[in-house]
N, CA, C and O atoms as CSV, one atom per row, in Angstrom:
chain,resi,resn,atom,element,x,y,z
A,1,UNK,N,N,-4.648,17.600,-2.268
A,1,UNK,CA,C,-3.747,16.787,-3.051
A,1,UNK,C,C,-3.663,15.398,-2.415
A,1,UNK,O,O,-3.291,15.361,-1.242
A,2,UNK,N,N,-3.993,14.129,-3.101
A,2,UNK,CA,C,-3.478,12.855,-2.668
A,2,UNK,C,C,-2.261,12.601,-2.427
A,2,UNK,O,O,-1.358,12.712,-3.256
A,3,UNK,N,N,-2.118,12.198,-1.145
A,3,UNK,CA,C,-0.418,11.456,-0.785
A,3,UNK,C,C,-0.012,10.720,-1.821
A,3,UNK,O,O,1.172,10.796,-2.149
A,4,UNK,N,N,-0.912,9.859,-2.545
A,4,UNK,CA,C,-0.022,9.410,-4.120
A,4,UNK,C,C,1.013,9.946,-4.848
A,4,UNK,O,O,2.144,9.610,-5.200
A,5,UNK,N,N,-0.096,11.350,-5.019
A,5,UNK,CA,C,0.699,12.093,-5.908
A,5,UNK,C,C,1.746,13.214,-5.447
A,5,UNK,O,O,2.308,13.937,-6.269
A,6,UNK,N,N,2.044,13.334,-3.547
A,6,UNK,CA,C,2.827,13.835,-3.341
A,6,UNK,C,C,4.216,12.796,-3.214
A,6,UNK,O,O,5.291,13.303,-2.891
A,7,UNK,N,N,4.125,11.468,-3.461
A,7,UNK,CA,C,5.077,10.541,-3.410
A,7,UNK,C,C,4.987,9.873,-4.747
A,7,UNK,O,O,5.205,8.662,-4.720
A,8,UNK,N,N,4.753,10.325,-5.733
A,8,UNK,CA,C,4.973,9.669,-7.288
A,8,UNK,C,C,5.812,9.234,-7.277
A,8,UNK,O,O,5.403,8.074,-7.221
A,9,UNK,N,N,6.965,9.148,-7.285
A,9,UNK,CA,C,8.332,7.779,-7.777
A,9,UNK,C,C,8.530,6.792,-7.014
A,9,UNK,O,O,8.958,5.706,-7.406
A,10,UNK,N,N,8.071,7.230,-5.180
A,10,UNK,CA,C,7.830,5.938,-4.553
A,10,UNK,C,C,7.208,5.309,-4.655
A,10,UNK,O,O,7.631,4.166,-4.483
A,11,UNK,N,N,5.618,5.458,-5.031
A,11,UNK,CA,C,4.725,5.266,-5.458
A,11,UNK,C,C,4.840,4.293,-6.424
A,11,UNK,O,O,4.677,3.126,-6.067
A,12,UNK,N,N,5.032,4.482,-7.319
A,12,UNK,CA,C,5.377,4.204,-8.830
A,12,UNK,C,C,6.156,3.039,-8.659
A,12,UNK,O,O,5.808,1.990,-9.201
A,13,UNK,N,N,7.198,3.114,-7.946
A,13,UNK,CA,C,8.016,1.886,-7.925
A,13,UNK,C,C,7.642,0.541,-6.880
A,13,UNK,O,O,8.149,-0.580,-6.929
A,14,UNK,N,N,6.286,1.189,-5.657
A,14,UNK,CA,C,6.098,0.309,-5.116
A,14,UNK,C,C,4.711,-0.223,-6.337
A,14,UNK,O,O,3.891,-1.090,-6.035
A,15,UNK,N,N,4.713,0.028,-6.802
A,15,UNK,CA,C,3.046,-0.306,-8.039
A,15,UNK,C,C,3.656,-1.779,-8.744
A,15,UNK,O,O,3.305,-2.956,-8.656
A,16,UNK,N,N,4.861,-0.990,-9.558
A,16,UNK,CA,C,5.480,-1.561,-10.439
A,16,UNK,C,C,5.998,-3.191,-9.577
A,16,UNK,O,O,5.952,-4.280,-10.149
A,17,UNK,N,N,6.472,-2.985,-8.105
A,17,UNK,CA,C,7.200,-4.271,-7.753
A,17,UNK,C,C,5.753,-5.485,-7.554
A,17,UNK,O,O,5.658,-6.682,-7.826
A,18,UNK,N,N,4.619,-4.317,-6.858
A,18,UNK,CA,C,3.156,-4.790,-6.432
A,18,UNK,C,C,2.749,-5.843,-7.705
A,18,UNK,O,O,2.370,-6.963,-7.363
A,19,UNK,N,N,2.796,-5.606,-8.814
A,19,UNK,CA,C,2.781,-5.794,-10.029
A,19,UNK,C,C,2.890,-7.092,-10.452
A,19,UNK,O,O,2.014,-7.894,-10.776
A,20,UNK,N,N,4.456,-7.224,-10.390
A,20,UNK,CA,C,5.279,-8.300,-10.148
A,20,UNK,C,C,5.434,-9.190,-9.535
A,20,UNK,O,O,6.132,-10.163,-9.820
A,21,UNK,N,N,4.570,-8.944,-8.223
A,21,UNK,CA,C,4.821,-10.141,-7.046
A,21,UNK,C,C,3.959,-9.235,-5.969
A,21,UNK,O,O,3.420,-8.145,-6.162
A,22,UNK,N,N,4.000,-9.939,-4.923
A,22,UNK,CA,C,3.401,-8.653,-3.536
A,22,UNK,C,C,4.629,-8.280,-3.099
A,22,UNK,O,O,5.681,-8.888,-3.296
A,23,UNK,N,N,4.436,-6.999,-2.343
A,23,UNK,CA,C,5.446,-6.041,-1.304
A,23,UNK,C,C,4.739,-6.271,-0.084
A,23,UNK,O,O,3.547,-6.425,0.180
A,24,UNK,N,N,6.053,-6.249,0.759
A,24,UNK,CA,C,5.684,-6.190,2.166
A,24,UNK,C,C,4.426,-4.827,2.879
A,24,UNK,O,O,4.459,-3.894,2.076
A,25,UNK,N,N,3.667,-4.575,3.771
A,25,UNK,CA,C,3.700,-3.624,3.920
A,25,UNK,C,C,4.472,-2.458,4.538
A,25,UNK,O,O,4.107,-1.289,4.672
A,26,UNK,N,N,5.591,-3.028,4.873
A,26,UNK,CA,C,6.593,-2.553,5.717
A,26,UNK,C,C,7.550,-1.574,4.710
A,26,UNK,O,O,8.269,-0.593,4.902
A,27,UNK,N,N,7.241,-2.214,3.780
A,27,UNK,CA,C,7.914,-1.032,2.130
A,27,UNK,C,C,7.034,0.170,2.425
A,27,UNK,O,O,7.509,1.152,2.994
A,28,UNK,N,N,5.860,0.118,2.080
A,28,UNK,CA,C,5.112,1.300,2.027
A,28,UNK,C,C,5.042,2.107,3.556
A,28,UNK,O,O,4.529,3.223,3.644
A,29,UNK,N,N,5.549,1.484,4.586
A,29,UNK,CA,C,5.669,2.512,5.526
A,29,UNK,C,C,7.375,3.093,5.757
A,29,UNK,O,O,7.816,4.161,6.181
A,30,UNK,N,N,7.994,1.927,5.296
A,30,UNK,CA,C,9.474,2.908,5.022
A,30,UNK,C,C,9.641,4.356,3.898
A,30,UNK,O,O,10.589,5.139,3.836
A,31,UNK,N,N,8.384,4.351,3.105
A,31,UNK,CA,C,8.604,5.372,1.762
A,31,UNK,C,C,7.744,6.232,2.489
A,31,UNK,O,O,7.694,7.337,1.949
A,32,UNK,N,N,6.720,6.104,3.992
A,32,UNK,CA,C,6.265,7.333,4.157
A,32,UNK,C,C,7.014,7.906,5.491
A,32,UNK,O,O,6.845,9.066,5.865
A,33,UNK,N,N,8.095,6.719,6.357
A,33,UNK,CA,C,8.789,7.434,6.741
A,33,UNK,C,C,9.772,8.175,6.183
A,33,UNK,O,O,9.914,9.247,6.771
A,34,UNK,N,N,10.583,7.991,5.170
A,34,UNK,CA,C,11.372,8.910,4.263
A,34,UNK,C,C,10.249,10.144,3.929
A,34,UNK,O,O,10.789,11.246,4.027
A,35,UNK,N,N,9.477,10.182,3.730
A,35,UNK,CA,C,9.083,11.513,3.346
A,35,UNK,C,C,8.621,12.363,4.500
A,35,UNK,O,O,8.345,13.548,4.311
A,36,UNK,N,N,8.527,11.798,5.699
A,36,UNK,CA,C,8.193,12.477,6.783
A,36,UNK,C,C,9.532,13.095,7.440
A,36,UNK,O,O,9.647,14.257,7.831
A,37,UNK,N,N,10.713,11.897,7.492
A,37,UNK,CA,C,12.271,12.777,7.639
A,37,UNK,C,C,12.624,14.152,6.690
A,37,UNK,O,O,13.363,15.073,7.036
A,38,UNK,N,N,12.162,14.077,5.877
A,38,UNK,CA,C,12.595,15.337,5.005
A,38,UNK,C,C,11.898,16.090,4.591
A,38,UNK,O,O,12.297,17.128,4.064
A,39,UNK,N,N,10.532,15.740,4.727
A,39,UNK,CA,C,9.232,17.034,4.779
A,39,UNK,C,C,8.225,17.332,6.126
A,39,UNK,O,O,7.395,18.237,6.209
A,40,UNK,N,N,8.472,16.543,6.913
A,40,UNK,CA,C,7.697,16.565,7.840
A,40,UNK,C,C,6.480,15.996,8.096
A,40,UNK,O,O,5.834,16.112,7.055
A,41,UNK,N,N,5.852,15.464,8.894
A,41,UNK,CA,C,4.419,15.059,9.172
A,41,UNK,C,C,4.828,14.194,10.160
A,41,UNK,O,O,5.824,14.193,10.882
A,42,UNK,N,N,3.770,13.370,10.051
A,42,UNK,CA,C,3.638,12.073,11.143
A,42,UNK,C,C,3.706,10.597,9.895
A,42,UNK,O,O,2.714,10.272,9.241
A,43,UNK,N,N,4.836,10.000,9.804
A,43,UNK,CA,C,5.138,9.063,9.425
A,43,UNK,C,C,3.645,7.664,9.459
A,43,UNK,O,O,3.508,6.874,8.525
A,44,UNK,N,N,3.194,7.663,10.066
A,44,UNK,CA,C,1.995,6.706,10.559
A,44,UNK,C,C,1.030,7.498,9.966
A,44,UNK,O,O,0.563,6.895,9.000
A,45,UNK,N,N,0.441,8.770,10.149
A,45,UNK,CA,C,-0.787,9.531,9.411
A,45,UNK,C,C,-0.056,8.973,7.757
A,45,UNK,O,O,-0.732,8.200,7.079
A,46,UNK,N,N,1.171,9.388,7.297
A,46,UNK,CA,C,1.474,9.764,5.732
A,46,UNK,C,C,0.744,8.034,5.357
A,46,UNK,O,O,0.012,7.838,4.387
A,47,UNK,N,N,1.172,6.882,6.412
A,47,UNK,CA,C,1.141,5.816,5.739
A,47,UNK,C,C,-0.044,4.896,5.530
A,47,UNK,O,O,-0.251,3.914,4.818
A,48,UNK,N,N,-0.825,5.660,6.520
A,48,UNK,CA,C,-2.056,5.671,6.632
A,48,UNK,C,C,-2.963,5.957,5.573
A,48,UNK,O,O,-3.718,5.116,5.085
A,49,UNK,N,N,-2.874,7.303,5.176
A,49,UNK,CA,C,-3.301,8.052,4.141
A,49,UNK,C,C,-3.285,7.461,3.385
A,49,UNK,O,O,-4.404,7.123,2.997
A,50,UNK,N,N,-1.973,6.842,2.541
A,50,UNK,CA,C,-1.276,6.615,1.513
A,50,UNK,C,C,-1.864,4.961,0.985
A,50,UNK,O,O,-2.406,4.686,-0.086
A,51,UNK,N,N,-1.542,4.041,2.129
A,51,UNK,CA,C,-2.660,3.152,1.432
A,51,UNK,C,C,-3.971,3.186,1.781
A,51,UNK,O,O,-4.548,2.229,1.264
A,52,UNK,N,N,-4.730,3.896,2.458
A,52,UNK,CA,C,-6.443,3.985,2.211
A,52,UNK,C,C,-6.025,4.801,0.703
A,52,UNK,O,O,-6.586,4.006,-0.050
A,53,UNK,N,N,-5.645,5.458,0.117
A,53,UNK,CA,C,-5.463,5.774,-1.235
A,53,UNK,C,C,-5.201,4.686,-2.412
A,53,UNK,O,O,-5.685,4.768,-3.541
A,54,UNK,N,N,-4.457,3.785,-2.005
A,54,UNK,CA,C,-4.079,2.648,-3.335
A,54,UNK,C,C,-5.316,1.824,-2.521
A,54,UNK,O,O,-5.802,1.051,-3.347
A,55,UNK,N,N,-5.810,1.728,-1.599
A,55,UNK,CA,C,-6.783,0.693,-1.280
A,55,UNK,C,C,-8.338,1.355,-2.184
A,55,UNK,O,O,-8.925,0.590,-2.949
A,56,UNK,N,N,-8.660,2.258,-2.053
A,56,UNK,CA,C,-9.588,2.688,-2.185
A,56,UNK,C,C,-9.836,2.819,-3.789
A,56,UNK,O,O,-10.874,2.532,-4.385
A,57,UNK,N,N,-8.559,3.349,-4.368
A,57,UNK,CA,C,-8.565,3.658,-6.116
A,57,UNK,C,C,-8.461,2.096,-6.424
A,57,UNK,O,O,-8.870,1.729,-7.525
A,58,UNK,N,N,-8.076,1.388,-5.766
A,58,UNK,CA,C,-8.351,0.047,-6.240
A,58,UNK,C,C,-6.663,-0.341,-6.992
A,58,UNK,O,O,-6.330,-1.332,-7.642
A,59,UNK,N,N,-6.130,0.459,-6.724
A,59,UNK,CA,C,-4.564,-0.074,-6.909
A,59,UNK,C,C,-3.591,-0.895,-6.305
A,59,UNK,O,O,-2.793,-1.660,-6.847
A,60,UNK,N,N,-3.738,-0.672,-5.274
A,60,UNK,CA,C,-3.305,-2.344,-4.291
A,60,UNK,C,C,-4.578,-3.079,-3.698
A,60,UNK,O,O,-5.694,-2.600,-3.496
A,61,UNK,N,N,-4.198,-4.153,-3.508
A,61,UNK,CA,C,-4.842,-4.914,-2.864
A,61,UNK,C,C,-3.938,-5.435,-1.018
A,61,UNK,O,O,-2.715,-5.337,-0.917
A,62,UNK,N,N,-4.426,-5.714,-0.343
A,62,UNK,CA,C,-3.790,-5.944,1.205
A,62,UNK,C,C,-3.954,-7.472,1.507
A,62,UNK,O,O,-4.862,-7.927,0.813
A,63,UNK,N,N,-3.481,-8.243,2.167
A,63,UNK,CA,C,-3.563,-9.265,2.600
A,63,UNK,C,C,-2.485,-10.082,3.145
A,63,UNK,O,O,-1.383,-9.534,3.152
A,64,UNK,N,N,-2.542,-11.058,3.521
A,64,UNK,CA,C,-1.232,-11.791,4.136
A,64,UNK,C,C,-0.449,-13.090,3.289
A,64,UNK,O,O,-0.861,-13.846,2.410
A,65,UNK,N,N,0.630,-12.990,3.858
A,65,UNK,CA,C,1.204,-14.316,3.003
A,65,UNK,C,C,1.178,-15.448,3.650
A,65,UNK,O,O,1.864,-15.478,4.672
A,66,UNK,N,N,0.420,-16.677,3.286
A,66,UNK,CA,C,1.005,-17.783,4.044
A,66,UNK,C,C,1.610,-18.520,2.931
A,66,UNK,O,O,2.037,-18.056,1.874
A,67,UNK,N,N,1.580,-19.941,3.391
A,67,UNK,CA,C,2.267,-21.314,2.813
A,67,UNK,C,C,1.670,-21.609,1.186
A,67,UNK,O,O,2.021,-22.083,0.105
A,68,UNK,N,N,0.775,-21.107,1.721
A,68,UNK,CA,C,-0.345,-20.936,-0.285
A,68,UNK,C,C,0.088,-19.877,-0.601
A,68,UNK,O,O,-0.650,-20.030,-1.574
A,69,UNK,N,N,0.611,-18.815,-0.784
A,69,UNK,CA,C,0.495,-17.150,-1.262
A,69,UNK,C,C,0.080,-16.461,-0.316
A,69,UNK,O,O,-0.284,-16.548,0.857
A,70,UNK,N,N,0.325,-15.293,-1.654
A,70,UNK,CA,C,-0.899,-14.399,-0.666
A,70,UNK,C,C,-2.574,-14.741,-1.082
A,70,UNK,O,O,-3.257,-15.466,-1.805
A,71,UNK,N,N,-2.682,-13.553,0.035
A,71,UNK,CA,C,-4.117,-14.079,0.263
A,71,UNK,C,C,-5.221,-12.454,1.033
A,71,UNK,O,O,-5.357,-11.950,2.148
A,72,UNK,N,N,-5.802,-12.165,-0.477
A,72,UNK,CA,C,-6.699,-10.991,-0.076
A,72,UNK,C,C,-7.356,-11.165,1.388
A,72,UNK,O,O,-7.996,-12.107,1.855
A,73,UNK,N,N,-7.094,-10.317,1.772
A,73,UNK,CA,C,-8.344,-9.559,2.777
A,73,UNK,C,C,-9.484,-8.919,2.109
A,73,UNK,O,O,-9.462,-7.861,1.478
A,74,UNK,N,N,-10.797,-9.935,2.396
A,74,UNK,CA,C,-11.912,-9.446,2.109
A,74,UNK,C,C,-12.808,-8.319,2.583
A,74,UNK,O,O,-13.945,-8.147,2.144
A,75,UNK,N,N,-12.214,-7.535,3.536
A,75,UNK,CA,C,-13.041,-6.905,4.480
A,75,UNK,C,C,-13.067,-5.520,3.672
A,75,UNK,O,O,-12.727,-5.597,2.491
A,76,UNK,N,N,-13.466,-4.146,4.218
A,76,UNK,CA,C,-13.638,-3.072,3.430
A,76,UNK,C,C,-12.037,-2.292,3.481
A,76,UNK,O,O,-11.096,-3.061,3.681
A,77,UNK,N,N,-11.751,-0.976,3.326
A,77,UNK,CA,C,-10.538,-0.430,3.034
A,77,UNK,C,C,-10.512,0.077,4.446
A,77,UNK,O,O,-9.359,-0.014,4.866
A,78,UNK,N,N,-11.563,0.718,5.601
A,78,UNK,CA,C,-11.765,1.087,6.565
A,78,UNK,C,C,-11.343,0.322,7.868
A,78,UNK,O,O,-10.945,0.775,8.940
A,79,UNK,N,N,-11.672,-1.758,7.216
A,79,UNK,CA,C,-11.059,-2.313,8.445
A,79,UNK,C,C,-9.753,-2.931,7.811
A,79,UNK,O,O,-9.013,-3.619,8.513
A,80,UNK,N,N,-9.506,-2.719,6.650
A,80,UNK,CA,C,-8.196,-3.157,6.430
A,80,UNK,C,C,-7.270,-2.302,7.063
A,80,UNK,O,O,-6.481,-2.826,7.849
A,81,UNK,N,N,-7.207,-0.879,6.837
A,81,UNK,CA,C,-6.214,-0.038,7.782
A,81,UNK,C,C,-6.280,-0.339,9.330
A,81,UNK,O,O,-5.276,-0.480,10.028
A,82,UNK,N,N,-7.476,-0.416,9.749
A,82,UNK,CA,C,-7.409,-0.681,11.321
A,82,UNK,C,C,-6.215,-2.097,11.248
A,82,UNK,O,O,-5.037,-2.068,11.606
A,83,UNK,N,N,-7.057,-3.387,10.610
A,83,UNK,CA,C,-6.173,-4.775,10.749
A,83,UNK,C,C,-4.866,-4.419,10.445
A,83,UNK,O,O,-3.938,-4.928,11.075
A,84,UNK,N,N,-4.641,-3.479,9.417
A,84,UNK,CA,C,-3.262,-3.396,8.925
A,84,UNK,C,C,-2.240,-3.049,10.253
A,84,UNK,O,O,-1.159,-3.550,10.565
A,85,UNK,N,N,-2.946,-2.116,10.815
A,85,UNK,CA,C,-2.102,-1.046,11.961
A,85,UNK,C,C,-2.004,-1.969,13.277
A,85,UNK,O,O,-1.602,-1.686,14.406
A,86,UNK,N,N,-2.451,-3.031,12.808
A,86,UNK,CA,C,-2.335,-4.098,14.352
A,86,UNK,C,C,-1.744,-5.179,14.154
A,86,UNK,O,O,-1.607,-5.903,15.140
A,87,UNK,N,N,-1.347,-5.524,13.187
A,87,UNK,CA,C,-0.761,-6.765,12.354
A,87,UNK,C,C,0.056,-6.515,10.992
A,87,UNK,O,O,-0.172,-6.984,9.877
A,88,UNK,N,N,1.010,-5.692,11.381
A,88,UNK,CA,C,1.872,-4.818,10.351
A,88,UNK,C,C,2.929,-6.223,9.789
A,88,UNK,O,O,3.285,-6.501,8.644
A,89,UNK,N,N,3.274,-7.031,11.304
A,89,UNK,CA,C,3.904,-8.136,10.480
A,89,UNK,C,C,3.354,-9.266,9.706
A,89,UNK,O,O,2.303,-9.789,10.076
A,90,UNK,N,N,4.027,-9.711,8.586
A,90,UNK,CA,C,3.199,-10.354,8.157
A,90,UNK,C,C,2.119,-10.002,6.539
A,90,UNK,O,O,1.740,-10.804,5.686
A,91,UNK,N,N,1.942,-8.828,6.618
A,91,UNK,CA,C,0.765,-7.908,6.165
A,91,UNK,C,C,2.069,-7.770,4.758
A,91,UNK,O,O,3.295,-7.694,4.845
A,92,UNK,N,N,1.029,-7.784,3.360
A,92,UNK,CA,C,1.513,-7.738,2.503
A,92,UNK,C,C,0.624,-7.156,0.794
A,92,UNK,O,O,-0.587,-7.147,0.573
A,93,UNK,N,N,1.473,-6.842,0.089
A,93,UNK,CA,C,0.010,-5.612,-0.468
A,93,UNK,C,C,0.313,-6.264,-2.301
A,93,UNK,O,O,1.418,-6.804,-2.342
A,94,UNK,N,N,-0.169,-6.287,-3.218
A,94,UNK,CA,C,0.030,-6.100,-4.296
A,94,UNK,C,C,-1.042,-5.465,-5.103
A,94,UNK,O,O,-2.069,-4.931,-4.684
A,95,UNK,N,N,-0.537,-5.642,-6.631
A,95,UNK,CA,C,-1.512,-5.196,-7.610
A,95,UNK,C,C,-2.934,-5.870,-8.328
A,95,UNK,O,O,-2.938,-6.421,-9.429
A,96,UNK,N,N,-3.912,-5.725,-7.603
A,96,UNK,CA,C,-4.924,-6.444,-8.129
A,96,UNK,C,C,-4.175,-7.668,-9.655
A,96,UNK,O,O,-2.992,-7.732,-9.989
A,97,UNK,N,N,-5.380,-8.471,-10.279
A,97,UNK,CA,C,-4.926,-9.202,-11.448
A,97,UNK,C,C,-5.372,-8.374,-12.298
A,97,UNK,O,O,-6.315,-7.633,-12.022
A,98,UNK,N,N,-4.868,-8.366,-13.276
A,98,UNK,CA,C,-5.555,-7.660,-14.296
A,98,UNK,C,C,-5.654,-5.979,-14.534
A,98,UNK,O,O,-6.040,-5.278,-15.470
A,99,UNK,N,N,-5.152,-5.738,-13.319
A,99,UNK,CA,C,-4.805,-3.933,-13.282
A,99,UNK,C,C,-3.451,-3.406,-13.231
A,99,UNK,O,O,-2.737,-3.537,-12.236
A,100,UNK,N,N,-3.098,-2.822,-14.279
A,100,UNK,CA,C,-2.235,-1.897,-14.479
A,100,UNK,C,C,-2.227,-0.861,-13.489
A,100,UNK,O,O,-3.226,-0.286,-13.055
A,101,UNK,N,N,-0.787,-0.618,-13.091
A,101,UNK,CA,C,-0.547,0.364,-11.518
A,101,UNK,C,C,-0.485,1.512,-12.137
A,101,UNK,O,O,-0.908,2.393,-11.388
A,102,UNK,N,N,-0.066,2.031,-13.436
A,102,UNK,CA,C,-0.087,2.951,-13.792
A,102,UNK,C,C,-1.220,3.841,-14.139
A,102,UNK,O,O,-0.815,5.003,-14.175
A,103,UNK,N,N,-2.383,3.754,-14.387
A,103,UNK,CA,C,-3.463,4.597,-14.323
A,103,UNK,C,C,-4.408,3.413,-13.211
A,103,UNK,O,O,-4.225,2.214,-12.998
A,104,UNK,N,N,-5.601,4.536,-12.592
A,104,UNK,CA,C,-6.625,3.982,-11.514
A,104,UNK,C,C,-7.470,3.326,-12.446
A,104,UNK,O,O,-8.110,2.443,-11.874
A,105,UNK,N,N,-7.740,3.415,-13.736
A,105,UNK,CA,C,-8.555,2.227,-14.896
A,105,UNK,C,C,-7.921,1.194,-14.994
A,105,UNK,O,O,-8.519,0.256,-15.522
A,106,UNK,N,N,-6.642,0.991,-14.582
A,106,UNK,CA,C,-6.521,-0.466,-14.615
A,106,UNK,C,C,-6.122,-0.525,-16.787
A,106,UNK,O,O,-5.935,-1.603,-17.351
């Protein structure tokens, strides 16, 4: 089972804000520490998981904000989690252009 779909409404609502504007990445590791307080795991594996999942289906995108916007990270989904996990501040995620968060077709 994908961590997506074991966190659907967090999920869902971080898509929907992604959507709208970028989210911190610091959102998406607060929604996998909540699910690690009350189901268990390792908070860092869940958040891990969770965006190589929206990275990979192509539902978020990762990158940083400066004085222009944000600003994709071009690199693959493999060194974005590494960069992500070393530079958490700062680090900021949204919804591709043109793709709908609600199905992986966009």
């Amino acid at each position: 089972m994908r961590m997506r779909d074991v966190l659907t409404a967090s999920v869902g609502e971080l898509l929907a804000e992604g959507e709208a504007d970028w989210v911190m990445v610091d959102s998406l590791i607060g929604t996998a520490e909540e699910h690690a307080e009350v189901h268990g795991g390792d908070s860092r594996d869940i958040s891990v998981e969770l965006l190589g999942e929206l990275l990979t289906e192509g539902l978020m995108e990762i990158g940083d904000l400066r004085e222009s916007g944000f600003e994709a990270w071009t690199c693959s989904v493999e060194e974005s989690l590494a960069r992500s996990s070393t530079r958490r501040a700062g680090s900021a995620a949204r919804v591709p252009a043109g793709r709908s968060p609600r199905t992986p077709q966009g």
